[in-house]
Each structure stands twice: as C-alpha cells, then as structure tokens.
mmJSON file of the N, C-alpha and C atoms, coordinates in Angstrom:
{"data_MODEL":{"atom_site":{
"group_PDB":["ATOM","ATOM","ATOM","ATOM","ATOM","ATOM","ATOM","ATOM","ATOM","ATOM","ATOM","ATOM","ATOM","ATOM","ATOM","ATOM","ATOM","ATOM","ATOM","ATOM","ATOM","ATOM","ATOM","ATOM","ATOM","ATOM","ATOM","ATOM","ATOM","ATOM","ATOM","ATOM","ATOM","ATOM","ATOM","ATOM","ATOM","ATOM","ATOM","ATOM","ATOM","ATOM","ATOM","ATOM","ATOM","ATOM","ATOM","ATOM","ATOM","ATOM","ATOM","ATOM","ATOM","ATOM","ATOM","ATOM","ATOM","ATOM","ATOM","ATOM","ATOM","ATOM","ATOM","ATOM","ATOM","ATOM","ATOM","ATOM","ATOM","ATOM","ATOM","ATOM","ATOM","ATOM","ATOM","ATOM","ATOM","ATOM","ATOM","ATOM","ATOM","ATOM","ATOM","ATOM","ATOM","ATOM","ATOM","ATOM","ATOM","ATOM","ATOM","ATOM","ATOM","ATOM","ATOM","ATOM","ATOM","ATOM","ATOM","ATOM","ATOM","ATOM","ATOM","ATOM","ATOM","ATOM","ATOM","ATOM","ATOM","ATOM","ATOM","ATOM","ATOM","ATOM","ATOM","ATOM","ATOM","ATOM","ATOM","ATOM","ATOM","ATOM","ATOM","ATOM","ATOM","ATOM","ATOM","ATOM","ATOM","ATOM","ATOM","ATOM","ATOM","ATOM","ATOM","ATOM","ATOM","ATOM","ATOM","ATOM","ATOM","ATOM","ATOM","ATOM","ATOM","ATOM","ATOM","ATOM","ATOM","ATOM","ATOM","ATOM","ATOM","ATOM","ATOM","ATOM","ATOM","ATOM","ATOM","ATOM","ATOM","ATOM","ATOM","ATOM","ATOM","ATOM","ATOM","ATOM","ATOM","ATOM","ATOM","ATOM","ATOM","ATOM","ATOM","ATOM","ATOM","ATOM","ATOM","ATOM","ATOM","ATOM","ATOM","ATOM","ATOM","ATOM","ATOM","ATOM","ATOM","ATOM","ATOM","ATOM","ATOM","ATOM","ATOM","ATOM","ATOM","ATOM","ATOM","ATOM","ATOM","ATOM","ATOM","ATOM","ATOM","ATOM","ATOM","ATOM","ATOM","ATOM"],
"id":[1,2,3,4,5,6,7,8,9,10,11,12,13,14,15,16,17,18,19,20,21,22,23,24,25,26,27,28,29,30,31,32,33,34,35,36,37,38,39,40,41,42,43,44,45,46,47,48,49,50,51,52,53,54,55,56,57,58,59,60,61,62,63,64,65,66,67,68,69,70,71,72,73,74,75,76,77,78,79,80,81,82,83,84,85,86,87,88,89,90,91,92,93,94,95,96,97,98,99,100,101,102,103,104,105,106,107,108,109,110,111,112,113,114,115,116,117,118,119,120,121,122,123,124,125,126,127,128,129,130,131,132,133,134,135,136,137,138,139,140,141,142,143,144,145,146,147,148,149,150,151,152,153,154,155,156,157,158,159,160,161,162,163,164,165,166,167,168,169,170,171,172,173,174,175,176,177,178,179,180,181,182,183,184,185,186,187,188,189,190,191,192,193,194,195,196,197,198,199,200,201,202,203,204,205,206,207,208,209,210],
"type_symbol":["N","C","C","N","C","C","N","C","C","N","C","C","N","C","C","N","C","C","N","C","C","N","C","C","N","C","C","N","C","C","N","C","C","N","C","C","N","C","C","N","C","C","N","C","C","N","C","C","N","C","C","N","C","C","N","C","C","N","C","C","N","C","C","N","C","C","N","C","C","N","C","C","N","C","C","N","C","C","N","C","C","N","C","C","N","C","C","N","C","C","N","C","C","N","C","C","N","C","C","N","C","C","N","C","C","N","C","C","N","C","C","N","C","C","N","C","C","N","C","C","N","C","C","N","C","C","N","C","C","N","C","C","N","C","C","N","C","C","N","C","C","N","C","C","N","C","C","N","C","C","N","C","C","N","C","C","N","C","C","N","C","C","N","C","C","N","C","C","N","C","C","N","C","C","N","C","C","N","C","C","N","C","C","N","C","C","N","C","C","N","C","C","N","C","C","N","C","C","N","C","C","N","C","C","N","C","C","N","C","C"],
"label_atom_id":["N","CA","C","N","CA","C","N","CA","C","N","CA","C","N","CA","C","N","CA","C","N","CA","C","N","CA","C","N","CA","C","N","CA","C","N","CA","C","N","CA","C","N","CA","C","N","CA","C","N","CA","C","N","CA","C","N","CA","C","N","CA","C","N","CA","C","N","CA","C","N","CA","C","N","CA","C","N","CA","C","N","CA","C","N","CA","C","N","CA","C","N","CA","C","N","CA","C","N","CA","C","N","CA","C","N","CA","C","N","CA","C","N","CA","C","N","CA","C","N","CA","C","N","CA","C","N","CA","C","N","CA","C","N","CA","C","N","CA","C","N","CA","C","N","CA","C","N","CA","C","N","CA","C","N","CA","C","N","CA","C","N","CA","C","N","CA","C","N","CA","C","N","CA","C","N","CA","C","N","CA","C","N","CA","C","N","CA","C","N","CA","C","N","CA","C","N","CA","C","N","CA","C","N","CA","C","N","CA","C","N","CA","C","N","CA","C","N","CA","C","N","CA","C","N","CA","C","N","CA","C","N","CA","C","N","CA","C","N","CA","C","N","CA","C"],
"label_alt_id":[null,null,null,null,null,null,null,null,null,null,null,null,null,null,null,null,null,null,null,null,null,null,null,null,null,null,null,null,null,null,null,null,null,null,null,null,null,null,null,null,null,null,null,null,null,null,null,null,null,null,null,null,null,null,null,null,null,null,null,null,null,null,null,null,null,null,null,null,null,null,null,null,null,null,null,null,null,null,null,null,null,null,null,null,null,null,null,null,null,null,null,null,null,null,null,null,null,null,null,null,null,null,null,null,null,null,null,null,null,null,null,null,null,null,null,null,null,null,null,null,null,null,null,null,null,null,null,null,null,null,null,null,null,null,null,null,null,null,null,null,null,null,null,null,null,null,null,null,null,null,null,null,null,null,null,null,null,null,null,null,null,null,null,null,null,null,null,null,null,null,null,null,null,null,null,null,null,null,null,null,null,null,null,null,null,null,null,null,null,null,null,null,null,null,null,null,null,null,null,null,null,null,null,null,null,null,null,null,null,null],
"label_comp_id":["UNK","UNK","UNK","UNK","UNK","UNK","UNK","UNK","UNK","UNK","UNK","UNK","UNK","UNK","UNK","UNK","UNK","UNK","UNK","UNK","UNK","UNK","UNK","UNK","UNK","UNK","UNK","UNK","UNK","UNK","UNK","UNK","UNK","UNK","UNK","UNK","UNK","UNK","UNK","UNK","UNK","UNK","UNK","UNK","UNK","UNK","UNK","UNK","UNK","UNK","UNK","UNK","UNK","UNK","UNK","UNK","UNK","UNK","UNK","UNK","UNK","UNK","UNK","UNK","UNK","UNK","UNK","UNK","UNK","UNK","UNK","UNK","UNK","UNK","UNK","UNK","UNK","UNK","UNK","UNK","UNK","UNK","UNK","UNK","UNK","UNK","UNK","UNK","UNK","UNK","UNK","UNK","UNK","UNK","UNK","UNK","UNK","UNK","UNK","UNK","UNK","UNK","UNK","UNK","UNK","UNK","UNK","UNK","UNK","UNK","UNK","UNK","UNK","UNK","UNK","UNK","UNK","UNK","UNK","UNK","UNK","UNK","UNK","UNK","UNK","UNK","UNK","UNK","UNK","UNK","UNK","UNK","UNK","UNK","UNK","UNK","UNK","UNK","UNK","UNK","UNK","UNK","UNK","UNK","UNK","UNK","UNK","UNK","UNK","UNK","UNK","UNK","UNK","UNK","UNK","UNK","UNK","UNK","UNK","UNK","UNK","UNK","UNK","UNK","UNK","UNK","UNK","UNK","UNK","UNK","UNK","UNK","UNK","UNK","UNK","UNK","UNK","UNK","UNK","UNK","UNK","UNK","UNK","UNK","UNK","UNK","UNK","UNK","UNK","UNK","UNK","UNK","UNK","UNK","UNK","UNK","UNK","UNK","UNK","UNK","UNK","UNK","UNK","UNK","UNK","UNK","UNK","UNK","UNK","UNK"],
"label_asym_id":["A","A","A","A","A","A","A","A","A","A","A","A","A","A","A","A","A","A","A","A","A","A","A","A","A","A","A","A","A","A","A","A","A","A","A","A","A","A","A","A","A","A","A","A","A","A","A","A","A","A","A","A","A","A","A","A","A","A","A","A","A","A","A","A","A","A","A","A","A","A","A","A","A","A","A","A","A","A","A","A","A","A","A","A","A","A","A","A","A","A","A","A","A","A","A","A","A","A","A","A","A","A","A","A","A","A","A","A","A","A","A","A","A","A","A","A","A","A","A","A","A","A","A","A","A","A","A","A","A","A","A","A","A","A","A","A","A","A","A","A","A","A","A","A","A","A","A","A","A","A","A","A","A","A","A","A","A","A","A","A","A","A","A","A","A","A","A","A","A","A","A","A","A","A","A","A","A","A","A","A","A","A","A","A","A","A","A","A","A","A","A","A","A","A","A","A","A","A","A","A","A","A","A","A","A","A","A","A","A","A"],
"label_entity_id":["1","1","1","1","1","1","1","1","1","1","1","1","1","1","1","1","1","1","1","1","1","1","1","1","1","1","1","1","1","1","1","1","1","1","1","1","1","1","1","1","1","1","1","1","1","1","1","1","1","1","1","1","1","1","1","1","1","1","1","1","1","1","1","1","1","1","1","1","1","1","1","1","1","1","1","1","1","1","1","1","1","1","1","1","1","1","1","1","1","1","1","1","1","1","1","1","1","1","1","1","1","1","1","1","1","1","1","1","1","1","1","1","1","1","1","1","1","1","1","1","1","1","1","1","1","1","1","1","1","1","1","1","1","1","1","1","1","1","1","1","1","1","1","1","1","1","1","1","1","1","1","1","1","1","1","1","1","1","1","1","1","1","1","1","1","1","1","1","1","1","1","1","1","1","1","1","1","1","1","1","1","1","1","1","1","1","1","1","1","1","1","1","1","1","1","1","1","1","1","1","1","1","1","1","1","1","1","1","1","1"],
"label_seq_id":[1,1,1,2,2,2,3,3,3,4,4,4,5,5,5,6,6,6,7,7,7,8,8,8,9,9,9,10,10,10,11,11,11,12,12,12,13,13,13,14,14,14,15,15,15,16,16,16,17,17,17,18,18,18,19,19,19,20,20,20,21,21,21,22,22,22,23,23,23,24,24,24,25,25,25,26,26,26,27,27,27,28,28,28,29,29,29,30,30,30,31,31,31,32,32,32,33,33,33,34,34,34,35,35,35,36,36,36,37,37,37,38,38,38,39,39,39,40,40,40,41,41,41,42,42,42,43,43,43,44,44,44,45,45,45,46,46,46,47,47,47,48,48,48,49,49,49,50,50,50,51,51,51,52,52,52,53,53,53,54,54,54,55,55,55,56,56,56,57,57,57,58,58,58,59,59,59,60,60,60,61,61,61,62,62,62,63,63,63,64,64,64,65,65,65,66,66,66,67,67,67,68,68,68,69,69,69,70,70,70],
"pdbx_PDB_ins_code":[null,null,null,null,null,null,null,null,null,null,null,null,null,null,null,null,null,null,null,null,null,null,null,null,null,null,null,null,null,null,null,null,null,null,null,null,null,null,null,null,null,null,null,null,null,null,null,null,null,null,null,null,null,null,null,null,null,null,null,null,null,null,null,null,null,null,null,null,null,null,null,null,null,null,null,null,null,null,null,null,null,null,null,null,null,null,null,null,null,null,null,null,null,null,null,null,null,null,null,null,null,null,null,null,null,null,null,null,null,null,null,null,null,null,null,null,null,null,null,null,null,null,null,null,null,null,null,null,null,null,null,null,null,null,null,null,null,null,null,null,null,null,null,null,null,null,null,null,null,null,null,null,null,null,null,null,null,null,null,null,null,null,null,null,null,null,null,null,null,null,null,null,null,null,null,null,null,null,null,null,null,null,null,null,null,null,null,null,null,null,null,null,null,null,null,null,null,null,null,null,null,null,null,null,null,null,null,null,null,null],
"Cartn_x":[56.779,57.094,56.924,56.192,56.333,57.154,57.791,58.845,59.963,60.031,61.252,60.531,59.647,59.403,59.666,59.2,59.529,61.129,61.437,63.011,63.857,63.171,63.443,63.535,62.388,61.828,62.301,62.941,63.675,65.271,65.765,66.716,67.103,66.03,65.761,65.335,64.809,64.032,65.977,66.477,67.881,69.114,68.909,69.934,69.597,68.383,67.666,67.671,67.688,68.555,70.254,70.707,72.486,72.483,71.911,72.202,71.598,70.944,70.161,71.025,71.693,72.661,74.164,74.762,75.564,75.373,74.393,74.036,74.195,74.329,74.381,75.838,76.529,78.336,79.051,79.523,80.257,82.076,82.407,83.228,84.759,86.013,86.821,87.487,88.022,88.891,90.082,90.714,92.27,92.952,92.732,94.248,94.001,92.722,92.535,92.858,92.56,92.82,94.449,94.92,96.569,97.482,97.037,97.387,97.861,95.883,96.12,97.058,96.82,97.59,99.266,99.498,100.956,100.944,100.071,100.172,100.219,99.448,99.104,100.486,101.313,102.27,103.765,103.819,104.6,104.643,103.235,102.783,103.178,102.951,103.03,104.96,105.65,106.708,107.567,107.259,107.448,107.106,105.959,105.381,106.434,106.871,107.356,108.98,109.553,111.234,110.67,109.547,109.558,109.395,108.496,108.514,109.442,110.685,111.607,112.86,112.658,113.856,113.317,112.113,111.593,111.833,111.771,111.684,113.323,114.201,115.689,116.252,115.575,116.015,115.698,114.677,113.533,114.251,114.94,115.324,116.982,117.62,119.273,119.018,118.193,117.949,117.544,116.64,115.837,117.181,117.928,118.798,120.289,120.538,121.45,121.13,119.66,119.205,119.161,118.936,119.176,120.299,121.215,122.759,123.189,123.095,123.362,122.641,121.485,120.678,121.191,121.609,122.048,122.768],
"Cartn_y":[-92.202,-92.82,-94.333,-94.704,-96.467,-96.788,-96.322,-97.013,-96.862,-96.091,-95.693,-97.236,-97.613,-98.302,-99.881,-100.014,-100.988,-101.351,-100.38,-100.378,-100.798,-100.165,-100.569,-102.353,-102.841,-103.843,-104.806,-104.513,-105.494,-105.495,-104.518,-104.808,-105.587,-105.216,-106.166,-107.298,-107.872,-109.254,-109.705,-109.013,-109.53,-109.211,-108.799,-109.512,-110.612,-110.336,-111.801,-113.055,-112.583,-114.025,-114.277,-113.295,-113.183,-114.099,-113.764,-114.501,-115.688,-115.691,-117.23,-118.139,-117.65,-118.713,-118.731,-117.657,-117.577,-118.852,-119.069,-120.005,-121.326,-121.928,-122.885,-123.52,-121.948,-122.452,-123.254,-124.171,-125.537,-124.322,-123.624,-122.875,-123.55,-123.542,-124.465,-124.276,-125.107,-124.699,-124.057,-123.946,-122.496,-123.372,-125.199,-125.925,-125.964,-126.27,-126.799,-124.983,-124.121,-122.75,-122.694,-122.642,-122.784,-123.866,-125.109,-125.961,-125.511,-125.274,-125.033,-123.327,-122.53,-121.503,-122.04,-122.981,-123.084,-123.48,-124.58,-125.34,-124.352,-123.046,-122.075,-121.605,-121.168,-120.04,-121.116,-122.904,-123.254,-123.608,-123.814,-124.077,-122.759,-120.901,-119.983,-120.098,-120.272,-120.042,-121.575,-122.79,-123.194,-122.85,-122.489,-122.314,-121.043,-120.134,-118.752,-119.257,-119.858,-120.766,-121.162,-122.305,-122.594,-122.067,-121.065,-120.313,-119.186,-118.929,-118.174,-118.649,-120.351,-121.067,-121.357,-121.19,-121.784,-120.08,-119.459,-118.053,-117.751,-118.131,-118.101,-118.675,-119.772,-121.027,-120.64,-120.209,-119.721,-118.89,-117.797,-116.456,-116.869,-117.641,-117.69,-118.899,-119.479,-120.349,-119.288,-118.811,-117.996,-116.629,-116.526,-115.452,-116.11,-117.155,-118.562,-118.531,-119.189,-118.627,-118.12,-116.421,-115.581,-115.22,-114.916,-114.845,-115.916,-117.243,-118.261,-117.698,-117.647,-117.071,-115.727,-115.0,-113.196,-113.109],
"Cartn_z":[-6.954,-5.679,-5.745,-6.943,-6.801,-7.175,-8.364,-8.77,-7.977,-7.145,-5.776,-4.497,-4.496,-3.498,-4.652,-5.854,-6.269,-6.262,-6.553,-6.45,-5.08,-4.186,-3.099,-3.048,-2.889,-2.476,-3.359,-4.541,-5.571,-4.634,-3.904,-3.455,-2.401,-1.549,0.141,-0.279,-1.711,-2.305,-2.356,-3.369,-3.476,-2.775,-1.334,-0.182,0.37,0.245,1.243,0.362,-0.751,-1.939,-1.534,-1.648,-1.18,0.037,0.729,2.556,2.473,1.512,1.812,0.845,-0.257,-0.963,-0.256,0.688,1.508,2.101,2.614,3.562,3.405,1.6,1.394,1.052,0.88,0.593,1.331,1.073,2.118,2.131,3.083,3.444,3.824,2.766,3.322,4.569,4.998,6.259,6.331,7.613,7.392,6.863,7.159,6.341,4.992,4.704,3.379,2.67,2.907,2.328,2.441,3.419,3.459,2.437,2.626,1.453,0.531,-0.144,-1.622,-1.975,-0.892,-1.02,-1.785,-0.707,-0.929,-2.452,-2.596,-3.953,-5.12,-5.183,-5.951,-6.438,-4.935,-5.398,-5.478,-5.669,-5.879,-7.353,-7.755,-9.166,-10.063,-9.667,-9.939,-10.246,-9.347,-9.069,-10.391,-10.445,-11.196,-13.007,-13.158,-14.396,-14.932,-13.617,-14.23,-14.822,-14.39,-14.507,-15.919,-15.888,-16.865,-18.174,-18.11,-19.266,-19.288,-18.424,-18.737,-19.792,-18.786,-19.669,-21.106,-21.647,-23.412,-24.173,-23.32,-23.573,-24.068,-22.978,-23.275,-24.11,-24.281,-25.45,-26.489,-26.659,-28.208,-28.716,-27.755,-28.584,-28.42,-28.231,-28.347,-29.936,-29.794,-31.004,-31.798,-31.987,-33.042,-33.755,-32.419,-33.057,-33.783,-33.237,-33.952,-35.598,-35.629,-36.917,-37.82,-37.162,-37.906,-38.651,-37.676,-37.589,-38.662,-38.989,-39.868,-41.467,-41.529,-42.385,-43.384,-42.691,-42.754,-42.423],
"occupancy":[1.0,1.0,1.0,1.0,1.0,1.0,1.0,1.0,1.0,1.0,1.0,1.0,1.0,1.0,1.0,1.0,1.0,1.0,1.0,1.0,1.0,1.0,1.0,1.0,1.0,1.0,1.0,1.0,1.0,1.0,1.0,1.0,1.0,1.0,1.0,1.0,1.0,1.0,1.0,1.0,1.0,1.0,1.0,1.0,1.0,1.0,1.0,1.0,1.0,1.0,1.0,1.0,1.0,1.0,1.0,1.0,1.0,1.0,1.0,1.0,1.0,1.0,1.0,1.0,1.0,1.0,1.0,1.0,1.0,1.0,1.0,1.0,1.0,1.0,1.0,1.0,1.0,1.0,1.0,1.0,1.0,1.0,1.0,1.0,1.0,1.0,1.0,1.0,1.0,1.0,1.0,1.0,1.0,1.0,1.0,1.0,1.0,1.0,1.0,1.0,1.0,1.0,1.0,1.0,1.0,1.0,1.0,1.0,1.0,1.0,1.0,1.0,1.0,1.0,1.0,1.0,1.0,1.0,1.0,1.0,1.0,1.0,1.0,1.0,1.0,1.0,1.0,1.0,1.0,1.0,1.0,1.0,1.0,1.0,1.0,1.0,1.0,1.0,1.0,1.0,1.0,1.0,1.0,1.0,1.0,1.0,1.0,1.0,1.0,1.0,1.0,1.0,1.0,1.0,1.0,1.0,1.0,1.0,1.0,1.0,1.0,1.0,1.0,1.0,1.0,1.0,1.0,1.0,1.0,1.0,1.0,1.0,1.0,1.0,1.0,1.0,1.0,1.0,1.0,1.0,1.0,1.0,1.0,1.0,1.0,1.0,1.0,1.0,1.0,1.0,1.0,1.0,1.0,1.0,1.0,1.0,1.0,1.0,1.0,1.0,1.0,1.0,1.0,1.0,1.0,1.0,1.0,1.0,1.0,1.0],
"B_iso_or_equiv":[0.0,0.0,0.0,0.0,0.0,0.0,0.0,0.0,0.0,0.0,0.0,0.0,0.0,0.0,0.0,0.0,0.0,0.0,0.0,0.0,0.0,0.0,0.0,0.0,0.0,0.0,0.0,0.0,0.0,0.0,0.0,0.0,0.0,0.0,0.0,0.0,0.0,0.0,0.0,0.0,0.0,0.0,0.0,0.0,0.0,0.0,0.0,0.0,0.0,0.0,0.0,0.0,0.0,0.0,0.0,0.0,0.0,0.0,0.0,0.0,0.0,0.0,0.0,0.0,0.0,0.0,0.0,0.0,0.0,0.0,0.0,0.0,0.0,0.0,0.0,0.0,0.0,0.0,0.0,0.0,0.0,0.0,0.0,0.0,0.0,0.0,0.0,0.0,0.0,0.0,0.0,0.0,0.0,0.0,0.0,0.0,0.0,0.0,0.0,0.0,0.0,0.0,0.0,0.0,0.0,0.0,0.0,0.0,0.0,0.0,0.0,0.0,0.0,0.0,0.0,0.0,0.0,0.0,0.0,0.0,0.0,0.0,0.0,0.0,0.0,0.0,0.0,0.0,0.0,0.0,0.0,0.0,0.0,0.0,0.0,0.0,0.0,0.0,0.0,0.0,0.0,0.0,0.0,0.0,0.0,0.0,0.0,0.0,0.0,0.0,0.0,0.0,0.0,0.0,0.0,0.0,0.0,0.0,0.0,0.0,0.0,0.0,0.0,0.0,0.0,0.0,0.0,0.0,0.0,0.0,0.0,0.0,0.0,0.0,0.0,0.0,0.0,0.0,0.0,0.0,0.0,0.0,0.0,0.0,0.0,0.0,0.0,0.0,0.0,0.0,0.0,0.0,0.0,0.0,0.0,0.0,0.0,0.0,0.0,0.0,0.0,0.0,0.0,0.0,0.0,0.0,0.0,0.0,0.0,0.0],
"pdbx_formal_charge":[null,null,null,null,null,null,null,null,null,null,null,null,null,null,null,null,null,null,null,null,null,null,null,null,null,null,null,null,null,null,null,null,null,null,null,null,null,null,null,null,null,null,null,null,null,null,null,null,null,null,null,null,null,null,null,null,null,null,null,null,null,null,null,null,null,null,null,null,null,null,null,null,null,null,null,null,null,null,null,null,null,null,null,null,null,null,null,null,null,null,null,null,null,null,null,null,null,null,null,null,null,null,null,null,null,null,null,null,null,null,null,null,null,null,null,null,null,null,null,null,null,null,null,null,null,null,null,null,null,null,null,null,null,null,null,null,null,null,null,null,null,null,null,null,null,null,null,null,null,null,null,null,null,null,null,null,null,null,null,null,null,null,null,null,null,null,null,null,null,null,null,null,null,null,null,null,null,null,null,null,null,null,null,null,null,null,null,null,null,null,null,null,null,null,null,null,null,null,null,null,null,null,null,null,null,null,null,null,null,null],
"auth_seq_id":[1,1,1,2,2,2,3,3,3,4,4,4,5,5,5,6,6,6,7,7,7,8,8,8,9,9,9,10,10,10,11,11,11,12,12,12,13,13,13,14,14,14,15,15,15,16,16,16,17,17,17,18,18,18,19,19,19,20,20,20,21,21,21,22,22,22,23,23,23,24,24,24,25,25,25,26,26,26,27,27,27,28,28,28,29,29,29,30,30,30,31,31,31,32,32,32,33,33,33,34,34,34,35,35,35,36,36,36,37,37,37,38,38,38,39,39,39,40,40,40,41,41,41,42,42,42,43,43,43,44,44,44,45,45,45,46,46,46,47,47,47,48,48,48,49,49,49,50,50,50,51,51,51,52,52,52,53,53,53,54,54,54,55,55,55,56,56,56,57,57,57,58,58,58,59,59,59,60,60,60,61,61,61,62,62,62,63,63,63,64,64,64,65,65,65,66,66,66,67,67,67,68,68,68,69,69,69,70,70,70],
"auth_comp_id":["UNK","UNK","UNK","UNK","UNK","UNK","UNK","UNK","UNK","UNK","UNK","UNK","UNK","UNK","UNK","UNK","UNK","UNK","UNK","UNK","UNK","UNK","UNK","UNK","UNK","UNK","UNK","UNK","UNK","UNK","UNK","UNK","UNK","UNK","UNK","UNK","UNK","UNK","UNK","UNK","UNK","UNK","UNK","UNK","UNK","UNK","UNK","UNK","UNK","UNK","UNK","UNK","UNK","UNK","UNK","UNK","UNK","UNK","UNK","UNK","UNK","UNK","UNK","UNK","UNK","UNK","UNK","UNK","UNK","UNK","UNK","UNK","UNK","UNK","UNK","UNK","UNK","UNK","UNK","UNK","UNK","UNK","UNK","UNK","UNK","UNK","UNK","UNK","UNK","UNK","UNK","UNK","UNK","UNK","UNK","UNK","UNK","UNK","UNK","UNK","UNK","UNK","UNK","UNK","UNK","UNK","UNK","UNK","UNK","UNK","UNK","UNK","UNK","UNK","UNK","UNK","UNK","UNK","UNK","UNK","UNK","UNK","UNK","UNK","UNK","UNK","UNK","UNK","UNK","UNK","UNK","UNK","UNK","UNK","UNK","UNK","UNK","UNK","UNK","UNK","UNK","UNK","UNK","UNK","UNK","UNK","UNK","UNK","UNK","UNK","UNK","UNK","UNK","UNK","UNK","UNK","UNK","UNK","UNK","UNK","UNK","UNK","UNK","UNK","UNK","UNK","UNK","UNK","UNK","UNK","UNK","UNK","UNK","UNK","UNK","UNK","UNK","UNK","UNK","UNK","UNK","UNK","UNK","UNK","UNK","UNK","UNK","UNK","UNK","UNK","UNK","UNK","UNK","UNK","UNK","UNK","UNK","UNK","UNK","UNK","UNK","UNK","UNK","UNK","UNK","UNK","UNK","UNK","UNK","UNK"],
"auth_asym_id":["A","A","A","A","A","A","A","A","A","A","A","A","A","A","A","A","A","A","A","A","A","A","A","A","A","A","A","A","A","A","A","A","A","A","A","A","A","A","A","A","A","A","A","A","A","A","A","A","A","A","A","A","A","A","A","A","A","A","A","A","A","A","A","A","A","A","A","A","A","A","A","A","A","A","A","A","A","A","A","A","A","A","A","A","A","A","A","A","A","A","A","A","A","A","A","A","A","A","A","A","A","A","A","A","A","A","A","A","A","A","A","A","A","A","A","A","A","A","A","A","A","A","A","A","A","A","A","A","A","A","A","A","A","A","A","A","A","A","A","A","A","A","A","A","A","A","A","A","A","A","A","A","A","A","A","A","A","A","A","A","A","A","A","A","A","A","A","A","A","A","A","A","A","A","A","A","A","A","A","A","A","A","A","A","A","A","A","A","A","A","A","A","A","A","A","A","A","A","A","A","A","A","A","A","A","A","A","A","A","A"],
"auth_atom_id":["N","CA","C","N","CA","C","N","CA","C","N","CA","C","N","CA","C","N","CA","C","N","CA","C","N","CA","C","N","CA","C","N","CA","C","N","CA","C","N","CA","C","N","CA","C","N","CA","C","N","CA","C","N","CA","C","N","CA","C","N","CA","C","N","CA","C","N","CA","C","N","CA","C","N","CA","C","N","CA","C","N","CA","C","N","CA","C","N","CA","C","N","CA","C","N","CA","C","N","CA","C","N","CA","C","N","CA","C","N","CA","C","N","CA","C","N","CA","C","N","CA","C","N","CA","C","N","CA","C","N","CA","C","N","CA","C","N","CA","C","N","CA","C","N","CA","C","N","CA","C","N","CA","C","N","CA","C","N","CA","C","N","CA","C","N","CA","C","N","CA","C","N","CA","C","N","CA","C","N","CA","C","N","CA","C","N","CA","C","N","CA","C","N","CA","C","N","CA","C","N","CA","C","N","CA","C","N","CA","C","N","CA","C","N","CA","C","N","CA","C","N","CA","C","N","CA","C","N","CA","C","N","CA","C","N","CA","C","N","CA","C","N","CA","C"],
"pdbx_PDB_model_num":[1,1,1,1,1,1,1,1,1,1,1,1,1,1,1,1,1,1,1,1,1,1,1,1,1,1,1,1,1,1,1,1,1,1,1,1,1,1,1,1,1,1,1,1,1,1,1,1,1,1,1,1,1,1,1,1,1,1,1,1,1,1,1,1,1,1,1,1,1,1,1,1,1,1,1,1,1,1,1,1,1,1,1,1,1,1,1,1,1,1,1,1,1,1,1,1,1,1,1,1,1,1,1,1,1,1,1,1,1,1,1,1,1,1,1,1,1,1,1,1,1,1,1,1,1,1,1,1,1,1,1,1,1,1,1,1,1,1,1,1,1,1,1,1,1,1,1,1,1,1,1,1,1,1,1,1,1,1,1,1,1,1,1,1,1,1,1,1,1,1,1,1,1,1,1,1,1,1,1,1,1,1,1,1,1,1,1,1,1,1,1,1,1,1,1,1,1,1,1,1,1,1,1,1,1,1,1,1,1,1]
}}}
C-alpha cells in the first residue's frame, strides 16, 4: 500500500508541476496564430510546386540520358 500511495503522490506532485509551468507560457493570439497559419500552408503549398518541378526536370533529364547512353 505505500508504494500505491507513493505512486499516487508522485502524480498529484506532477500535475501541480504541469499547471504551474502552464502558467508561465506567453500564449499567442487568434491573429498572430492565424498569420502564421497562413504563412505555414503558403510556404507548404510553394515548397510542394517546387519540388515537383526538380522532380519533373530530374527524371525527363535523367531519362534523356539514358535513352542517349543505351
């Protein structure tokens, strides 16, 4: 039974750590969260073009190549 109460008491020790570092998070706001949202999925949406077009290029070159080669 102690080690059921130690156990316990290690857990209620570490929520009451959780809520108390909760407490210190500087929480952004709905614009600053909206912003960077946008920034995320315009950055997402560029990076994907871009690595489609090196992707398209790589393999019409790479098979150019071949084709010349063989």
């Amino acid at each position: 039974m102690n080690g059921k109460e130690r156990w316990y008491r290690r857990f209620v020790n570490f929520i009451k750590d959780v809520r108390a570092e909760l407490k210190k998070v500087t929480w952004p706001s709905r614009s600053e969260v909206y912003s960077t949202t946008i920034v995320v999925i315009l950055a997402m949406i560029f990076f994907g073009f871009y690595l489609f077009l090196v992707d398209a290029l790589s393999s019409t070159l790479l098979t150019k190549v071949k084709d010349f080669l063989g």
